[in-house]
N, C-alpha and C positions, 0 to 999 in steps of 0.2 A: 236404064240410065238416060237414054233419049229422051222418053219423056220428061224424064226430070229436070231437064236441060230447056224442054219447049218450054215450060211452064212458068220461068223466068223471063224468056224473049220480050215483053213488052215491057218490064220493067228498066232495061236494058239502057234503051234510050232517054231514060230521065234520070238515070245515074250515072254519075262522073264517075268512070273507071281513072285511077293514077296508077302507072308500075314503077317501079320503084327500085333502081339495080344498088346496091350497097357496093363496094369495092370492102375489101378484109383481107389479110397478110396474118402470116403466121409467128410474123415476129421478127428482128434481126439478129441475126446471130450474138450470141451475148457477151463474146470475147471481143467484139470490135475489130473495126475494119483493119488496121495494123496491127492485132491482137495486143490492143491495152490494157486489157485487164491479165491475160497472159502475165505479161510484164509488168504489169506493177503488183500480183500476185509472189509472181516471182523475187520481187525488191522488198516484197511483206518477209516473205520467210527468210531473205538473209540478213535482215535486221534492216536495210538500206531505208525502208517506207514504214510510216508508223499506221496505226491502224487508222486515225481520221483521215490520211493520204489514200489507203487504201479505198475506204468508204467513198471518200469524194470520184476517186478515179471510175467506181460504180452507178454515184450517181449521174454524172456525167455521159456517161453512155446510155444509162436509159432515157436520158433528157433528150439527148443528141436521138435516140432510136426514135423517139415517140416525134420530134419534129420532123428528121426526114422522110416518117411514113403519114404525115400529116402533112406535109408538104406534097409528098407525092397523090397526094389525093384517098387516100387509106379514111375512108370514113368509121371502121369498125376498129379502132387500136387496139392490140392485143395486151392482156395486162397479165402479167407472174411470166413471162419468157424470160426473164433473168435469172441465173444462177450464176454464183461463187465459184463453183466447182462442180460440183455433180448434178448436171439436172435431174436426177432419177430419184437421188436422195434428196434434193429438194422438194420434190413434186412429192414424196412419200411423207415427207415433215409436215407440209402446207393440207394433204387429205387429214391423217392424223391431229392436225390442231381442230375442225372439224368438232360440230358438237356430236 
């Protein structure tokens, strides 16, 4: 392995090495910080919210997620961390649609 290492050595200096650290997050929580979607879930099933109220209450949080890990410096944004309700059955819906 050593050698394989010397045998580079003078190429070294006429090549621009860049490193390159990425920052990445797993995602924010999908319920929201005051758990909004909680709550306007909860205003869905007893009639109070109609489903476009719903919807937007959705998109809104992943708008609001994807700016403040893009604010915070999050260069690698995580995309499908949102679920409705079950993430597990989400995550099994999204493999399955899948060719």
């Amino acid at each position: 392995m050593m050698n394989a290492c010397r045998q580079w050595l003078p190429y070294l200096s006429t090549v621009e090495l860049h490193v390159i650290a990425l920052a990445h997050s797993l995602g924010c929580p999908r319920i929201g910080r005051d758990r909004e979607l909680k709550k306007a879930q909860e205003a869905f099933w007893k009639g109070e919210l109609d489903e476009a109220g719903l919807r937007a209450v959705g998109r809104d949080l992943r708008k609001t997620h994807w700016a403040l890990q893009k604010a915070a410096g999050i260069e690698l944004l995580r995309a499908g961390d949102f679920a409705w309700y079950d993430q597990v059955l989400t995550h099994i819906a999204d493999v399955r649609r899948g060719p």
